[in-house]
C-alpha positions in Angstrom: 28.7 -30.6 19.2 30.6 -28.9 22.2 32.5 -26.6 19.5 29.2 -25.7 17.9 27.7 -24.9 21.3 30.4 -22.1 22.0 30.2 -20.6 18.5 26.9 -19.8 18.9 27.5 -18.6 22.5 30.1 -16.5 21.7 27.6 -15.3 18.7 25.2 -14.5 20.9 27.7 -12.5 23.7 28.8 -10.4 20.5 25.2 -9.8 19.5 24.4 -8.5 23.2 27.3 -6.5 22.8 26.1 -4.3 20.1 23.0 -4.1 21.2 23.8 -2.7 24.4 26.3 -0.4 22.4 23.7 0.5 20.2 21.3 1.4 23.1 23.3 3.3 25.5 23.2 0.3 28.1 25.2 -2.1 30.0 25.1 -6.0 29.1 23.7 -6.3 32.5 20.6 -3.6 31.7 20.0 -4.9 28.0 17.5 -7.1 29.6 15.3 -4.6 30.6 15.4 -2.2 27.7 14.6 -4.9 25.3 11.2 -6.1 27.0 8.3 -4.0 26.6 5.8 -2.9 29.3 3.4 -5.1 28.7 5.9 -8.5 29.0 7.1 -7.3 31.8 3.5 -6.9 33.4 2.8 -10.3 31.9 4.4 -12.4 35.0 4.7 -10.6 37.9 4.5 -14.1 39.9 8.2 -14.5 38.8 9.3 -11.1 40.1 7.9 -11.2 43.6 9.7 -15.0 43.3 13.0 -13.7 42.6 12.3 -11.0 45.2 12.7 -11.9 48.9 11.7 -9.6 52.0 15.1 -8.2 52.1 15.2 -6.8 48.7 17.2 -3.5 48.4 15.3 -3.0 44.4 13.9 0.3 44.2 10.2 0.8 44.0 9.0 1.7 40.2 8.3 5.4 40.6 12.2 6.1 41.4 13.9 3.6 38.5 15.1 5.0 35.7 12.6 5.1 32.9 13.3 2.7 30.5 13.1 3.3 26.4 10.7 0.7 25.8 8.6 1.1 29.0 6.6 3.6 27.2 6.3 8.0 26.9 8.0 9.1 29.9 4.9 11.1 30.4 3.3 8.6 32.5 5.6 8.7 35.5 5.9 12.8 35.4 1.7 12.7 35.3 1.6 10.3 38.5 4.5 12.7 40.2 1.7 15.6 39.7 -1.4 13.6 41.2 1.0 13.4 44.3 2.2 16.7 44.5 5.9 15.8 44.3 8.0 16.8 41.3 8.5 14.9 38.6 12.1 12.8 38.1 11.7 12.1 34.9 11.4 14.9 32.1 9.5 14.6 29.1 11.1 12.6 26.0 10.6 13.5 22.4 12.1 11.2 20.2 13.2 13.1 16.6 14.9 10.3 15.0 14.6 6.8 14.2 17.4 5.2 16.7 15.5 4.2 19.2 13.0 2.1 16.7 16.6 0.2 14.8 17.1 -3.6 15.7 20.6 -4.6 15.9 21.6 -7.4 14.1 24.9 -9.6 14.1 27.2 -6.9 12.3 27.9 -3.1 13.9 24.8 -1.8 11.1 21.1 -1.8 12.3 18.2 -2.4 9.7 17.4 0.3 8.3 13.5 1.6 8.9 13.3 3.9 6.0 9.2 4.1 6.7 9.6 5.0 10.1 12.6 7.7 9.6 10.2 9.3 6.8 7.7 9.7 9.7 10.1 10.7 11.9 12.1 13.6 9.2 10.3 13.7 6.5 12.8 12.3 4.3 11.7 9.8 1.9 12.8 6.6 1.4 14.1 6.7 -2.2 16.5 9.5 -1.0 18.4 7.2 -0.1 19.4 5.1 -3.4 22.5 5.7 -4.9 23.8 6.4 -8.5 20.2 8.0 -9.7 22.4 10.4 -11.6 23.1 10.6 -15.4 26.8 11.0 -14.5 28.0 8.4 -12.0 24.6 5.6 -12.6 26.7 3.4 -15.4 30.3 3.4 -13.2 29.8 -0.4 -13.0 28.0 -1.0 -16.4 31.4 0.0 -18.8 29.9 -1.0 -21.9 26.2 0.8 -21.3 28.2 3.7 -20.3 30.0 3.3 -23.2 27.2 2.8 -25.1 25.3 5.9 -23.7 28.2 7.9 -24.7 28.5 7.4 -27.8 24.3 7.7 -28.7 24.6 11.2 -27.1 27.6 12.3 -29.5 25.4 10.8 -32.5 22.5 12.8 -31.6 24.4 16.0 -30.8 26.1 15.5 -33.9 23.0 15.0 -36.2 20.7 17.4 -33.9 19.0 20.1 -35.8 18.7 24.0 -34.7 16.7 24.5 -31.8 13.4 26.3 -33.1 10.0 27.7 -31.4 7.5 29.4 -32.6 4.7 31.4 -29.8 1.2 30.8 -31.1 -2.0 30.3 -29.1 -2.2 26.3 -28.8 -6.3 26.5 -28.8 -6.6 28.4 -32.4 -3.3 27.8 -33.7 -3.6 24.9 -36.8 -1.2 22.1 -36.9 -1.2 21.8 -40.2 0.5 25.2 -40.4 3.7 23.1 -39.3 4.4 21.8 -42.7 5.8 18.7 -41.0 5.0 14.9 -39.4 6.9 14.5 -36.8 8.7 10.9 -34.7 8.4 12.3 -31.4 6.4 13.9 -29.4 6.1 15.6 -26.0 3.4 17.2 -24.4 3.9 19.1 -21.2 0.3 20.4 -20.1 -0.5 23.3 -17.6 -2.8 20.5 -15.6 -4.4 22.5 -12.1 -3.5 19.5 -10.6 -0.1 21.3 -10.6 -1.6 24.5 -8.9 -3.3 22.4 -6.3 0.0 20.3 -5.2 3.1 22.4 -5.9 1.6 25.6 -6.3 2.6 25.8 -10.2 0.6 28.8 -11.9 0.0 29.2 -15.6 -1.7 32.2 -17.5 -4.6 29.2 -18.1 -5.0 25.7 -16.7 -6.4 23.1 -19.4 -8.8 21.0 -18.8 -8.6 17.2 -20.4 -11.1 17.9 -22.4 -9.5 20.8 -24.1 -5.7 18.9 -24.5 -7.8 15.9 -26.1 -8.9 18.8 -28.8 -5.0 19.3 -29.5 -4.9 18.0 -33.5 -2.1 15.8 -32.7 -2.8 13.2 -35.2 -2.4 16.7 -38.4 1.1 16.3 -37.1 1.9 12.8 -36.2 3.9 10.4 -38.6 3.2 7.2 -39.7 5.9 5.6 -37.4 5.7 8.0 -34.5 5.9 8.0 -30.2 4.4 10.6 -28.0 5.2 11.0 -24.5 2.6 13.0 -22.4 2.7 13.9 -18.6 -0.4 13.7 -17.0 0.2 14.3 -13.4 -0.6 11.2 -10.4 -4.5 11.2 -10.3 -7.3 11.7 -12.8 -4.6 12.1 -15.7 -4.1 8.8 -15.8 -7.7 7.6 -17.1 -8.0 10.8 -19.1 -4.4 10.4 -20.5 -5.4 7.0 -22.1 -8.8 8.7 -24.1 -6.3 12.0 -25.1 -4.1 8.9 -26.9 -7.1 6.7 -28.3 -7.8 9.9 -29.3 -5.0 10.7 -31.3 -4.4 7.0 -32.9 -2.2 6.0 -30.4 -1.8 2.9 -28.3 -0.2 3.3 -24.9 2.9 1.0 -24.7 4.6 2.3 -21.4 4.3 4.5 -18.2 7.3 6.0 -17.0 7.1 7.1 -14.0 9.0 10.0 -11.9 9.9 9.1 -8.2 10.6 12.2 -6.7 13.1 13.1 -3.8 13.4 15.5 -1.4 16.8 15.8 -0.2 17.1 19.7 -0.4 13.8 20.5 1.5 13.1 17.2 3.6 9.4 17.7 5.0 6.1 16.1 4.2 4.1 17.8 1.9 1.2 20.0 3.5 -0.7 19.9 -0.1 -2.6 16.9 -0.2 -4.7 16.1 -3.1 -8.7 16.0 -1.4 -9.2 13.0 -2.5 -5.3 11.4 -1.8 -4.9 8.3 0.5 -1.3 8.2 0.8 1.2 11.2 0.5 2.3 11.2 -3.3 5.5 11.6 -4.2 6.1 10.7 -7.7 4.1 11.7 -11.5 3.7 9.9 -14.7 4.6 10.5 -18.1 2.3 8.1 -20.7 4.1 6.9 -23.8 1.8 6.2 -26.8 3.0 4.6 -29.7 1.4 5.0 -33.8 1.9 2.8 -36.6 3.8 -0.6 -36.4 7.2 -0.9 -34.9 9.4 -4.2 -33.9 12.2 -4.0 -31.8 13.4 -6.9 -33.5 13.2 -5.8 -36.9 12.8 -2.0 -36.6 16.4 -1.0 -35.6 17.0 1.7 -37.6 13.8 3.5 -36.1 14.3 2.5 -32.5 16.7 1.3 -29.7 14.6 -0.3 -26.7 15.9 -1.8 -23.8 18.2 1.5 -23.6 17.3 2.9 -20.7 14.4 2.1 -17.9 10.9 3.4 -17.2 11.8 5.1 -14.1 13.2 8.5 -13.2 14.3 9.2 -9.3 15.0 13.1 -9.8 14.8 16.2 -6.9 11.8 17.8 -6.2 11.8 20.8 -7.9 11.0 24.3 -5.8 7.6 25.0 -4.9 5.7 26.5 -7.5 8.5 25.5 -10.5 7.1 23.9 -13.1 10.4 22.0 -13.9 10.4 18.5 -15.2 13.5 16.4 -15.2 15.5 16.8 -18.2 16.3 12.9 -18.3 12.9 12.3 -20.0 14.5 14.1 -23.2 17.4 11.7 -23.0 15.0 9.0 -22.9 13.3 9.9 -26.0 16.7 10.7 -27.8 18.2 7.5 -26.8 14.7 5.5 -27.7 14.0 6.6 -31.0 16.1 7.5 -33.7 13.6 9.7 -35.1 15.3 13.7 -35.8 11.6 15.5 -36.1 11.1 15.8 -32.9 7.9 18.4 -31.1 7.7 19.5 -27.6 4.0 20.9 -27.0 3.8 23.7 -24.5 7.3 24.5 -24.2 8.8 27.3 -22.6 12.0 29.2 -23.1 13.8 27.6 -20.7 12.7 24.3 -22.6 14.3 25.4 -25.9 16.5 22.4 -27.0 18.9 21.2 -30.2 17.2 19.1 -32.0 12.9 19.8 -31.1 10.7 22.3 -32.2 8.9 24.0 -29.4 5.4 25.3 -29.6 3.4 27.1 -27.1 1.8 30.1 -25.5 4.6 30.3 -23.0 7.5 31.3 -25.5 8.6 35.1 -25.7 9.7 34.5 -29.1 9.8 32.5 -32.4 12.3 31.9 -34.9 10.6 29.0 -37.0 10.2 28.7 -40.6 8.6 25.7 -41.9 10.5 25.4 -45.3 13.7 26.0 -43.7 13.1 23.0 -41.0 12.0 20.9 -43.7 15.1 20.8 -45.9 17.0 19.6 -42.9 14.6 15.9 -43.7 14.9 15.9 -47.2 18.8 15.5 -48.3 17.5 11.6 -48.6 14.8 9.5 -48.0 16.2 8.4 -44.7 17.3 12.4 -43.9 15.0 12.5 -41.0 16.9 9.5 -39.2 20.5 9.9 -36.8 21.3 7.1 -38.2 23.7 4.1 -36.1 27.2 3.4 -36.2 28.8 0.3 -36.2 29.9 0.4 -32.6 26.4 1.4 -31.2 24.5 -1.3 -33.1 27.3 -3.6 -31.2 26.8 -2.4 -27.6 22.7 -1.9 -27.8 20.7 -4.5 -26.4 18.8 -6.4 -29.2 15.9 -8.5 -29.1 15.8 -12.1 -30.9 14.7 -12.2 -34.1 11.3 -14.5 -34.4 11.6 -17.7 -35.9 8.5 -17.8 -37.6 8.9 -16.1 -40.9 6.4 -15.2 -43.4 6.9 -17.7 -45.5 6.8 -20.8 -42.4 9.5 -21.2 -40.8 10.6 -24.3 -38.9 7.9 -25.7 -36.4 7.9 -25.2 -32.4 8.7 -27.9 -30.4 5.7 -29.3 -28.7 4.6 -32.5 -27.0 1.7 -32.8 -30.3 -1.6 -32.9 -31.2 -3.5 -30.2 -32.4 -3.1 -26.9 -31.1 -4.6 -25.4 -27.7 -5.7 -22.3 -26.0 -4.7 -19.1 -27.6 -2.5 -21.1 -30.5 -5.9 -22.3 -31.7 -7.4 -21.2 -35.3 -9.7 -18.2 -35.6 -12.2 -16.7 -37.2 -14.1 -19.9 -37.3 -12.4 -21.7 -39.5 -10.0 -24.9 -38.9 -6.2 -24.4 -40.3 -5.6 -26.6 -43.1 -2.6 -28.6 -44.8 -1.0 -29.0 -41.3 1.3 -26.1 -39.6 2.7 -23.0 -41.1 -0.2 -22.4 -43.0 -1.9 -18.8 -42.4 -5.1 -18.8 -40.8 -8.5 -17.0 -42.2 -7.4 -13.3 -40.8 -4.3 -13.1 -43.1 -1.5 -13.6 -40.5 0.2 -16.8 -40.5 -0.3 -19.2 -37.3 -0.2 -18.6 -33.3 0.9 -20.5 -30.7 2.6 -23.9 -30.7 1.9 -26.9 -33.3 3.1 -30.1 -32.0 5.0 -31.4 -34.8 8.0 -33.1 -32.6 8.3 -34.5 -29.5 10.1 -36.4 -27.4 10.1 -39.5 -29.6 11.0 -37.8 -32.8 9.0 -36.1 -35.5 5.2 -36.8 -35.9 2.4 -35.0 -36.6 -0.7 -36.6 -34.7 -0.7 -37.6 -30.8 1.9 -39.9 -29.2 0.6 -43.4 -29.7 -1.7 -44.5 -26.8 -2.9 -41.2 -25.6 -6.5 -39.8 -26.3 -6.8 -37.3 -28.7 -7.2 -33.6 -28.0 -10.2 -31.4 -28.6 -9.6 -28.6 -30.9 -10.0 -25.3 -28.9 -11.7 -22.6 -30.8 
């Protein structure tokens, strides 16, 4: 007990230590920095104890003002009531020290909330390895993997082509071509209102959900859409109902400011916090497994969420990463990049738009890069990649029944019941009324062994419907 007593002594001398270091203060003065104003007014019976009549302490108005005692203000206001000079000058704090707890090592807590009030710097400047070049250092075999996906699809890109047309008259099926992917950038005015971006026309939602996407989109087929950080993302959803899409994820762009720290002076009207990031909606057409869809697409690849710089005001930059997503996710080669500018022209997409100075696209010439073989207008997988990727299991139910779940028995509950009305029949693995084969978890074994009604003894069930 005696050795554990001086541990934490000696704990708590270090502790006092580095606070006082950390402070500016003496051991003997940490005391008095630590408490606030209002403790210290909380018992001022003890301090006239401890004082006797012969106290040499200073009287108040000539100590030296504290950091925690509150502005310094207050003493240089009460110096000018009386007509004497203030002591103490005015302080202005400008960082976040003063506001940093000390802990039991030499590094305080960081207040990332309080130094963005402070700066203006924001809190996600602060993570590291956002970067496409040093974010898999640790990971060898994603890096690896990464590698080796970005050859294939520089290997099997096509030539970058774009063709200027007016996007409200111009008909998609003059492209001659379904395409796997994608991307729509649109000239929102949320853009001019918040970074100052300005277009030769801002669309309104109700024009992009005119946009014939669905002359162009295949069967199998992703689109990726930005749609800006306030009414886009209700009117985002209708533009891919729209469309025959389902929306399957929301990436999302968290967006630093380590070249121009500040906080923004365009607020959105009716903005409650200061926003500082955008999303991209991802709609997906058709049916598509991870499981069983490999040679289409490659999930679990990379994440949904970008933390990229700030682009300049009035640039209407968006990160190039989102095209490595896309590449990386599906391993679809027709690729479509709506509203692309010149400075957007890639290998591999087709770029349409108002914005382009120029075209070079021909539709039968892009075509014949598809139609070598029937599988022409996929990159295709090499041995290694399909090794490295992440996979998801392969289901155990098959078409045909598969073996049963384990369960405790009984008949099936909640979602796993039958539909449609109609009870299964001939026990489980048999397909219920709708065409699909059975949901959810028939008890067919338990703990006892294998049986196909409820354990002896215990009440039946009621069939949920």
């Amino acid at each position: 007990m005696g050795d554990r007593l001086k541990a934490l002594r000696e704990r708590s001398q270090k502790r006092r230590q580095l606070l006082a270091q950390q402070f500016g203060v003496t051991s003997s003065d940490l005391s008095t920095v630590l408490h606030t104003k209002e403790e210290q007014e909380s018992t001022p019976g003890q301090e006239a104890d401890t004082k006797g009549p012969d106290s040499t302490e200073e009287p108040p108005e000539k100590r030296p003002h504290s950091l925690s005692e509150g502005p310094a203000t207050d003493s240089a206001t009460a110096a000018k009531k009386d007509g004497t000079p203030a002591d103490v000058e005015d302080e202005i704090y400008t960082g976040s020290n003063t506001f940093l707890k000390g802990t039991q090592s030499a590094n305080p807590h960081n207040d990332y909330c309080q130094n963005f009030v402070d700066t203006g710097e924001r809190p996600h400047n602060f993570i590291r390895d956002v970067g496409l070049a040093n974010r898999f250092e640790e990971y060898p075999k994603l890096r690896e993997l990464i590698r080796l996906k970005d050859e294939l699809i520089a290997k099997t890109a096509t030539p970058p082509m774009y063709l200027k047309c007016d996007l409200e008259t111009f008909d998609m099926y003059d492209l001659d071509c379904k395409f796997d992917v994608i991307y729509i950038d649109p000239p929102l005015e949320e853009y001019q209102r918040t970074h100052g971006v300005v277009y030769d026309k801002y669309w309104s939602w109700h024009e992009i959900e005119c946009l014939e996407i669905e002359k162009v989109s295949a069967q199998r087929s992703f689109v990726w859409m930005w749609v800006g950080s306030s009414e886009g993302l209700d009117a985002g959803r209708r533009c891919l109902r729209k469309w025959g899409y389902r929306r399957c994820e929301d990436i999302c762009w968290i967006k630093t400011n380590n070249k121009n720290p500040g906080h923004n002076k365009n607020i959105e009207p009716k903005a409650i916090f200061q926003r500082t990031k955008e999303h991209c909606l991802m709609g997906i057409k058709g049916t598509v497994r991870r499981s069983t869809d490999g040679d289409f697409i490659h999930a679990n690849v990379d994440i949904d969420l970008i933390i990229d710089e700030e682009p300049e005001y009035g640039s209407k930059e968006k990160p190039v990463e989102i095209l490595h997503m896309m590449e990386h996710f599906c391993l679809g080669r027709r690729r479509l990049h709506v509203f692309g500018r010149d400075n957007t022209i890639r290998p591999g997409w087709l770029a349409i738009g108002p914005e382009l100075t120029s075209s070079n696209f021909d539709a039968e010439q892009y075509n014949s890069f598809f139609n070598k073989d029937p599988n022409g207008y996929l990159t295709g997988c090499s041995e290694e990649v399909e090794r490295l990727r992440p996979k998801s299991p392969i289901p155990k139910m098959k078409m045909g029944g598969g073996p049963p779940d384990k369960g405790q028995g009984g008949p099936p509950r909640g979602r796993g019941g039958p539909r449609g009305g109609m009870a299964p029949r001939g026990g489980p693995g048999v397909w219920n009324v709708r065409g699909g084969p059975p949901r959810g978890g028939f008890g067919v074994r338990g703990r006892g062994g294998h049986h196909l009604g409820p354990r002896p003894g215990a009440p039946p069930r009621p069939t949920q419907y």
